[in-house]
C-alpha positions as CSV (number, residue, x, y, z in Angstrom):
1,X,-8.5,2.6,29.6
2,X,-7.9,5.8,27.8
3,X,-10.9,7.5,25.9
4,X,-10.1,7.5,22.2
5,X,-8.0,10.3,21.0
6,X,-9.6,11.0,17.7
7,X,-6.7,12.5,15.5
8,X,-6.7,14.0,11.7
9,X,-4.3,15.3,9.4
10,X,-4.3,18.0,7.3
11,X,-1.4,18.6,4.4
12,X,-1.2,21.6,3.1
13,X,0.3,22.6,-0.5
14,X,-1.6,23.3,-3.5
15,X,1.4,20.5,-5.3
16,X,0.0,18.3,-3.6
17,X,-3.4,18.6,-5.3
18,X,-1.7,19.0,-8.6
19,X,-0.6,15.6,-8.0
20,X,3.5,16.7,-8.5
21,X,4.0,15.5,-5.0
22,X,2.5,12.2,-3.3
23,X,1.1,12.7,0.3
24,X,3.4,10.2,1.8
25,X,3.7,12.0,5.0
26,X,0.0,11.2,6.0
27,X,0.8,7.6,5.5
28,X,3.7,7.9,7.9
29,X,2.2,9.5,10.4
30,X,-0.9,7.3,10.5
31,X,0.8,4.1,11.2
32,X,2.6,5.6,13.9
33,X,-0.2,6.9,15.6
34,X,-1.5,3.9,15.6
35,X,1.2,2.6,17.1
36,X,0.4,5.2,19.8
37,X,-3.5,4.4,20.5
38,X,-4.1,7.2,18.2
39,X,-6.7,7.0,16.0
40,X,-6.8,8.7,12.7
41,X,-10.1,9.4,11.7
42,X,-9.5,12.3,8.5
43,X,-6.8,13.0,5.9
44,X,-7.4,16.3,4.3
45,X,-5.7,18.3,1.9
46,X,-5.8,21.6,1.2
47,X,-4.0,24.4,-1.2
48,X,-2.2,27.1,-0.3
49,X,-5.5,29.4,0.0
50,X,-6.1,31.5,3.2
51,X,-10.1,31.1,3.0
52,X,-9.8,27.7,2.2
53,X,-7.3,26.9,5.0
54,X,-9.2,29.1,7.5
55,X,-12.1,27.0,6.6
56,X,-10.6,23.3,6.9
57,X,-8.7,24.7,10.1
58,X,-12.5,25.5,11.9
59,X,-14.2,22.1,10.6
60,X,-10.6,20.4,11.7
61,X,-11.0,22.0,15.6
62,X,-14.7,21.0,15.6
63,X,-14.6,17.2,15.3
64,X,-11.0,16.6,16.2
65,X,-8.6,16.2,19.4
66,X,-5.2,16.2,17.6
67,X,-5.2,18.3,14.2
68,X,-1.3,17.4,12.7
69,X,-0.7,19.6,9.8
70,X,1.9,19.6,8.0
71,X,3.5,22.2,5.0
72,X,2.8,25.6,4.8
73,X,5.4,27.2,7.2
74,X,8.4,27.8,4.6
75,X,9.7,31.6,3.8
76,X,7.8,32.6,1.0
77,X,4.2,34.4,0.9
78,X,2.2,31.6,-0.2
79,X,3.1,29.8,2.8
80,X,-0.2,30.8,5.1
81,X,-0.6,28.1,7.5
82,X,0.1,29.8,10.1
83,X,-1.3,33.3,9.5
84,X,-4.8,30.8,9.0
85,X,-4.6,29.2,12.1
86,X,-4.0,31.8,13.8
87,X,-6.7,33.8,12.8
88,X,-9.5,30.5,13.3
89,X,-7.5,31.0,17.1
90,X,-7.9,34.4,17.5
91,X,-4.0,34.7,18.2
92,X,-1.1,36.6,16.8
93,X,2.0,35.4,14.9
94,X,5.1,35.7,16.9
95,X,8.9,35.4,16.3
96,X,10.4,32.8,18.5
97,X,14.0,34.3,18.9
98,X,15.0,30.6,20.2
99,X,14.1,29.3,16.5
100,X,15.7,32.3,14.7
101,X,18.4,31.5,16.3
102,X,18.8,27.7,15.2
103,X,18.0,29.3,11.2
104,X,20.8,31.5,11.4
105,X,22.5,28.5,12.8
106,X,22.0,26.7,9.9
107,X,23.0,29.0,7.4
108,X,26.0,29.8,8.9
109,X,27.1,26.1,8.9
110,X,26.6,25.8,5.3
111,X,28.2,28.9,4.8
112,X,25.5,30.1,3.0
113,X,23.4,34.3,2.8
114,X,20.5,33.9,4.7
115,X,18.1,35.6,2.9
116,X,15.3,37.7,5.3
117,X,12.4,36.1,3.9
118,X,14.1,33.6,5.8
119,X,13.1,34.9,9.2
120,X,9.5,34.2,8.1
121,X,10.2,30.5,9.0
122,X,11.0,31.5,13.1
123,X,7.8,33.1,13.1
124,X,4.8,30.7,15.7
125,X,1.7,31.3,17.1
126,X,1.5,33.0,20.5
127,X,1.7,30.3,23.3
128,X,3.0,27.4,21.0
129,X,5.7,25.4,22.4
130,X,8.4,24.9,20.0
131,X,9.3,21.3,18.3
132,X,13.1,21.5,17.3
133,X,14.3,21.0,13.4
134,X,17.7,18.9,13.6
135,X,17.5,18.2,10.0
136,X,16.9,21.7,8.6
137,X,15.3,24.8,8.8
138,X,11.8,25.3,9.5
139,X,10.8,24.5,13.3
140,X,7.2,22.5,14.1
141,X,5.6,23.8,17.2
142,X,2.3,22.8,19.0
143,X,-0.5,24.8,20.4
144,X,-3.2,24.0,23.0
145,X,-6.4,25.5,22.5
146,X,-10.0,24.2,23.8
147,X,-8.8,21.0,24.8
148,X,-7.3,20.4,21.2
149,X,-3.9,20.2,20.9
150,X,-2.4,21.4,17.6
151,X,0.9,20.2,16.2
152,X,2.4,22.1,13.3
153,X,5.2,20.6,11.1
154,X,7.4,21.6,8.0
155,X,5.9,19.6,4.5
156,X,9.4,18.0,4.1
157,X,9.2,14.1,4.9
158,X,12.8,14.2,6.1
159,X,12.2,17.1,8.4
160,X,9.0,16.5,9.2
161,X,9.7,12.6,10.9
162,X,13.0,13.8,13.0
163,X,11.0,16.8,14.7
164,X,8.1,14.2,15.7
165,X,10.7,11.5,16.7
166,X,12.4,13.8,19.0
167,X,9.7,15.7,20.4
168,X,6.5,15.6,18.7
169,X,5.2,11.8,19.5
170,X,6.2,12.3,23.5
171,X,4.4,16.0,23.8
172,X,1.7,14.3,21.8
173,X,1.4,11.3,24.7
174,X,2.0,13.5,27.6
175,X,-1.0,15.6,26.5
176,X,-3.5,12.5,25.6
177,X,-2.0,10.3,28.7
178,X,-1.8,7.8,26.3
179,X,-1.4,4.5,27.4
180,X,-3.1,2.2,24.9
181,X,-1.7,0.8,21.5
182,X,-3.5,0.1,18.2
183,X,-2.2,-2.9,16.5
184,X,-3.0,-4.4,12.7
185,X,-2.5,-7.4,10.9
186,X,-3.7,-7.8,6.9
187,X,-5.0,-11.3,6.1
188,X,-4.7,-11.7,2.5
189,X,-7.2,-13.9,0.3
190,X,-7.0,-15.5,-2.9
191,X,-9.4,-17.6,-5.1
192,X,-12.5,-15.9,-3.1
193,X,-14.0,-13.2,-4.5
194,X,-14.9,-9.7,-1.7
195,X,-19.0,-10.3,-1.9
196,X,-18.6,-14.0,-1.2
197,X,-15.9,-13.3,1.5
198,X,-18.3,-10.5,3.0
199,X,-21.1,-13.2,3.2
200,X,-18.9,-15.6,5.1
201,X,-18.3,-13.2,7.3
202,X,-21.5,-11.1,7.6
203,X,-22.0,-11.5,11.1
204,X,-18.3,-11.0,12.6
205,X,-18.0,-8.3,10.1
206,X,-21.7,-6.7,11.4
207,X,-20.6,-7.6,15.1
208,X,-17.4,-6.1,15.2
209,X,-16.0,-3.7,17.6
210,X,-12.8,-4.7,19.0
211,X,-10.9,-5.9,16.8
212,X,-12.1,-3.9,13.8
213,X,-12.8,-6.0,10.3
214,X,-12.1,-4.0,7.1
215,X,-12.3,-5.7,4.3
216,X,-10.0,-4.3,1.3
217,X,-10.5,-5.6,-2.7
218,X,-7.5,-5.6,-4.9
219,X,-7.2,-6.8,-8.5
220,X,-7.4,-10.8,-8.1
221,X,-6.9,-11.0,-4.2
222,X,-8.8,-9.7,-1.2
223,X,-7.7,-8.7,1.9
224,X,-9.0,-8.5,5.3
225,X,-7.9,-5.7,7.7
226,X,-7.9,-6.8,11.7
227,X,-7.2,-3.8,13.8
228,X,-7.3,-4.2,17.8
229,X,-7.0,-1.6,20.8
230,X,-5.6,-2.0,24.2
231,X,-3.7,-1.2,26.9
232,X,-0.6,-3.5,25.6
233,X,0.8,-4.8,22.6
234,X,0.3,-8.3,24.1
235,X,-3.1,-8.1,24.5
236,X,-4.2,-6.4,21.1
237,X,-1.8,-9.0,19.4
238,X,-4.5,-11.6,21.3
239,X,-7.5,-9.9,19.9
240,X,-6.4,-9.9,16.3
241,X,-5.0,-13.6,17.2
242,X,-9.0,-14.6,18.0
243,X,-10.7,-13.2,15.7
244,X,-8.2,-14.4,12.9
245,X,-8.9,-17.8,13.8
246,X,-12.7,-17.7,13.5
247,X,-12.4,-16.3,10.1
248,X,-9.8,-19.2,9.1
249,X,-12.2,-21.5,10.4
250,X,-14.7,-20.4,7.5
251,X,-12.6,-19.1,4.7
252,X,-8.8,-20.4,5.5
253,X,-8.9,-22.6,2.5
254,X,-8.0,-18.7,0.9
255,X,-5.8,-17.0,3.1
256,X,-2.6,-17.2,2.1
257,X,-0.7,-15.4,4.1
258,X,-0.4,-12.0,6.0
259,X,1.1,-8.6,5.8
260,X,3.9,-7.9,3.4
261,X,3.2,-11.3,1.8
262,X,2.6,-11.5,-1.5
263,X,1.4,-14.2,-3.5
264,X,4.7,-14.2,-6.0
265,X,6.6,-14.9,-2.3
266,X,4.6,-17.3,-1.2
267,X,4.8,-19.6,-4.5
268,X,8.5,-19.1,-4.3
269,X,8.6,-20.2,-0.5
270,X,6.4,-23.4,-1.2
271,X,8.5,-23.6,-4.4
272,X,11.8,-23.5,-2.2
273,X,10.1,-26.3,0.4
274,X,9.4,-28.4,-1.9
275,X,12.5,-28.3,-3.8
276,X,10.4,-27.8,-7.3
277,X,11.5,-25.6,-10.4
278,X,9.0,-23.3,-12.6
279,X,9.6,-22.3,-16.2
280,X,7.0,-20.0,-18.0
281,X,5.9,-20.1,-21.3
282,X,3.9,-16.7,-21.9
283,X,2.0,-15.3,-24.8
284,X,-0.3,-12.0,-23.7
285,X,1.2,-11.9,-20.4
286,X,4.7,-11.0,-22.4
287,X,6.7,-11.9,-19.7
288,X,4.9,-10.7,-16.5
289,X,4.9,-13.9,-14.8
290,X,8.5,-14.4,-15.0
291,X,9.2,-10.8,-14.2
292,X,7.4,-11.0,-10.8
293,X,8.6,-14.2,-9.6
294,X,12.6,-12.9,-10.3
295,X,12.3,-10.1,-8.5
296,X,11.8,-11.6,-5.5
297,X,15.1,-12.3,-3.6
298,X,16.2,-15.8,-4.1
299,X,14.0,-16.5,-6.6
300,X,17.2,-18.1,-9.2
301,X,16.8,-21.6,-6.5
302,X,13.1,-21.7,-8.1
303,X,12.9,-20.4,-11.2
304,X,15.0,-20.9,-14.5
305,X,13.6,-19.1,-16.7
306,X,10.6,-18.0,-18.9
307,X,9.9,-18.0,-23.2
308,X,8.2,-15.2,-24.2
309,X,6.5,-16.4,-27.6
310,X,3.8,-14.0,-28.6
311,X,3.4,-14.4,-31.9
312,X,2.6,-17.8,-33.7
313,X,5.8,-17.7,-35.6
314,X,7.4,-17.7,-32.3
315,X,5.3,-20.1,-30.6
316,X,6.6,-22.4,-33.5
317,X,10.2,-21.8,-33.4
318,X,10.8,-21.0,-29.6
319,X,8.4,-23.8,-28.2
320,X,8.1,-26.4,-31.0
321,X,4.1,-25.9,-31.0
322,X,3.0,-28.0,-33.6
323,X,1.6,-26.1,-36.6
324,X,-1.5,-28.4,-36.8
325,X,-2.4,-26.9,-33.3
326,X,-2.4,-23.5,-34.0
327,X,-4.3,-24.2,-37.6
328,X,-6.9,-26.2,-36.1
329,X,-7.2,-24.7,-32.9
330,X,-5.4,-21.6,-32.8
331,X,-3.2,-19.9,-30.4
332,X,-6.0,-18.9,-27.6
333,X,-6.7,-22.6,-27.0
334,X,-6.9,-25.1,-24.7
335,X,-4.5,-27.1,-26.9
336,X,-2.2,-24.7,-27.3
337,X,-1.9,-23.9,-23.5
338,X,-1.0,-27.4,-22.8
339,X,1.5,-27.6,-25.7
340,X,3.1,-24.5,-24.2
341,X,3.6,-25.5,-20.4
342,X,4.6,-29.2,-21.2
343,X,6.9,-27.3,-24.3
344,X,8.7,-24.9,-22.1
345,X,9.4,-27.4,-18.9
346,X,11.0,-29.8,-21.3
347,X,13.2,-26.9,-23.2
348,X,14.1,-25.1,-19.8
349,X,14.3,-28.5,-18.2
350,X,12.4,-27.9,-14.8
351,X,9.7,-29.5,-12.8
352,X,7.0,-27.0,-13.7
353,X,5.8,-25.4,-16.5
354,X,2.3,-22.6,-16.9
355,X,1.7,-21.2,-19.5
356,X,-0.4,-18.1,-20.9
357,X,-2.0,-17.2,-23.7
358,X,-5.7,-15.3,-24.8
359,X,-6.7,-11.8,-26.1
360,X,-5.7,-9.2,-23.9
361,X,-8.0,-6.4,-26.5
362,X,-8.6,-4.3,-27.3
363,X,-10.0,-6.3,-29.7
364,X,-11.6,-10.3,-30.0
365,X,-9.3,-12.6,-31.9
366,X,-9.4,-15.9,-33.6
367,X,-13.3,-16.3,-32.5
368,X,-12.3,-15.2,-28.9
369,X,-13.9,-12.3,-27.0
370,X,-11.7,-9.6,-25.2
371,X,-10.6,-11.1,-21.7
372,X,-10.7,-14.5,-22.8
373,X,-7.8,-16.5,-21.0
374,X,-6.1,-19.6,-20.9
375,X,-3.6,-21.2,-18.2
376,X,-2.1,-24.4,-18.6
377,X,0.4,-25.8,-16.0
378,X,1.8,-29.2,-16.6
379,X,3.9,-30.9,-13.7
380,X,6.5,-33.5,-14.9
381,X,5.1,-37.4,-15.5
382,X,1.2,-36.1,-14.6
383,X,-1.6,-35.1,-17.1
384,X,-1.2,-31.7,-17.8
385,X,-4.1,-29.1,-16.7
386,X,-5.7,-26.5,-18.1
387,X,-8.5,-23.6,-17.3
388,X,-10.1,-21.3,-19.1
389,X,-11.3,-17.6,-17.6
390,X,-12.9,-14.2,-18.8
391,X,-11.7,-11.3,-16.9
392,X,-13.4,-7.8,-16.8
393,X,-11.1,-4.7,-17.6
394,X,-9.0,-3.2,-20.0
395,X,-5.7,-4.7,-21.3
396,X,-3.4,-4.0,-18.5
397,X,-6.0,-5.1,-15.9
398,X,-6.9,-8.4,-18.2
399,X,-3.0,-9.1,-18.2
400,X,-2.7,-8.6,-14.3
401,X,-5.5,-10.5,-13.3
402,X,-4.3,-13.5,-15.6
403,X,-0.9,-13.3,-13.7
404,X,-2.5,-13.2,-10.5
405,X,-4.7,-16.0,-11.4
406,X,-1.3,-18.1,-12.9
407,X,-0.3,-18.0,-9.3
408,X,-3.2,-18.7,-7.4
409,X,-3.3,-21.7,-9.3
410,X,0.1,-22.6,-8.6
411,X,-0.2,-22.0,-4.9
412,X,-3.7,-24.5,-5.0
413,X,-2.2,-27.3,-6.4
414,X,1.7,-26.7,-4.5
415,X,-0.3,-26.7,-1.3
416,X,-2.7,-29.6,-1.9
């Protein structure tokens, strides 16, 4: 079995601390390292400073095999990636003639004035192999030094992903003699919150080592992260497969699915199954629910339609709540929720109808603290149901979570 490859990335571009550009390219070429049996232990990014990159560049060489880095090797004088490394190498800048060559190439096909500022970008570091740029200008090149290997690329996602297609990710196996493969799977919980998950799981997640468990906390959902390692696809897909069913052995009753599933997808699917209809009847979640659920393909077989009545006038005239309800027990209620979600399945005519109204903030209303939160869901010819909750946050995170909530609610009783 191969020894671990420990691999980091390093982006370089003071944008990319100013936050005008999002480090997407470090997401990219995690995943597909992983693919490779290449595990990516940092993501670091650094401006365009010489110290600073001279800096990172030594800590990077220390505790890694693979240092990818990526910007920093355009034409202008800010761009000191190479003249950094170089120096932490104790090698000189040279011009590859092969990759001036391919610049001038390039300009000429656009019929455009190549600029000498321009040859700045032909420029490596002595004894680098050159990675070539079908997409554009700048070349990537590696560099072997101490038994690290060192693989430079241009900042431009575009740019960057052909040169390691072509000829970065096979220099990068031949090196390693790579033969493993890294494979994940995300198991995704709803209805259980991350400290009770983590004590169902204390001892696989205390025990692990092969496959890895990561648990990950999102607003209203949890996930659980299984990553395995071996020498075949097959056989890390049977290591996630194992340990997957242990933990549905304890918690199943919350996964509901894995992935790129979503809750919204999975109400629709069991929706779709079932042959059931939806309508939504929303007050402070001002049209959320219905937003989410249409915006997944298909979604017109499940759902008709939503009312957005957030004020009591509207309530009144768009969902024929009786007045005596919101006098008596006003519009965050229990009675009103249930008015609402039998009200809007009779008016849009479907199987199903939730409802949601409470105080989203910033400040209490009708005797009702900040977060407070009702859900009614009424299903044709059967009693309708209501809960009450109190989420934590601000008013977008109140909303969100009461969404996220609407549907784990839905998915409970659609899978019972």
């Amino acid at each position: 079995m191969t020894q671990l490859v420990k691999g980091e990335i390093v982006a370089v571009g003071t944008e990319l601390l100013l936050g005008q550009i999002v480090n997407s390219n470090a997401q990219w070429i995690s995943q597909e390292l992983a693919n490779r049996g290449v595990g990516v232990f940092y993501h670091t990014v650094v401006g365009d400073n010489l110290s600073r990159l001279e800096a990172q560049f030594k800590e990077s060489a220390q505790r890694s095999d693979l240092i990818i880095i990526t910007g920093g090797l355009g034409p202008t004088d800010d761009d000191l990636t190479r003249e950094a490394a170089a120096n932490v190498m104790g090698k000189e800048i040279i011009q590859d003639d092969e990759a001036l060559a391919s610049i001038e190439a390039y300009y000429a096909r656009n019929n455009q004035q190549m600029t000498p500022n321009n040859k700045r970008q032909a420029r490596i570091i002595e004894g680098g192999n050159l990675l070539h740029n079908r997409v554009g200008m700048a070349p990537g090149f590696v560099v072997q030094q101490d038994q690290k290997l060192w693989v430079f690329l241009p900042g431009v996602p575009r740019e960057m992903k052909a040169i390691l297609e072509d000829d970065g990710f096979k220099y990068i196996e031949k090196y390693f003699k790579i033969n493993q493969t890294i494979q994940s799977r995300m198991l995704r919980f709803i209805g259980i919150g991350e400290s009770q998950l983590e004590h169902d799981l204390k001892d696989l997640i205390e025990g692990q080592s092969n496959p890895t468990i990561a648990p990950l906390a999102s607003a209203g959902e949890v996930g659980l992260r299984l990553t395995a390692r071996a020498d075949s696809e097959k056989e890390a897909v049977a290591l996630i497969e194992g340990a997957e069913q242990e933990i549905k052995k304890r918690i199943g009753k919350y996964c509901y699915g894995s992935d790129q599933d979503t809750i919204q997808s999975k109400v629709m699917q069991l929706l779709q199954e079932k042959g059931l209809t939806v309508s939504a009847a929303e007050s402070l979640t001002g049209g959320r629910f219905t937003d989410s659920l249409i915006s997944i393909e298909g979604a017109s077989s499940v759902c008709k339609g939503g009312i957005v009545s957030y004020s009591n006038e509207s309530k009144k005239s768009l969902l024929d709540i009786p007045g005596l309800i919101l006098g008596e027990y006003g519009a965050v209620s229990e009675a009103c929720a249930m008015s609402m979600a039998v009200n809007v399945t009779e008016k849009l005519n479907t199987d199903i109808g939730i409802s949601f109204t409470g105080v989203a903030g910033p400040d209490p209303s009708e005797g009702q603290e900040v977060g407070t939160v009702y859900i009614g869901i009424y299903v044709d010819g059967n009693q309708p149901i209501v809960k009450c909750f109190h989420f934590n946050g601000d008013r977008d995170m109140i909303r969100h979570r009461s969404v996220k909530k609407g549907y784990e609610l839905l998915h409970h009783l659609l899978k019972s």
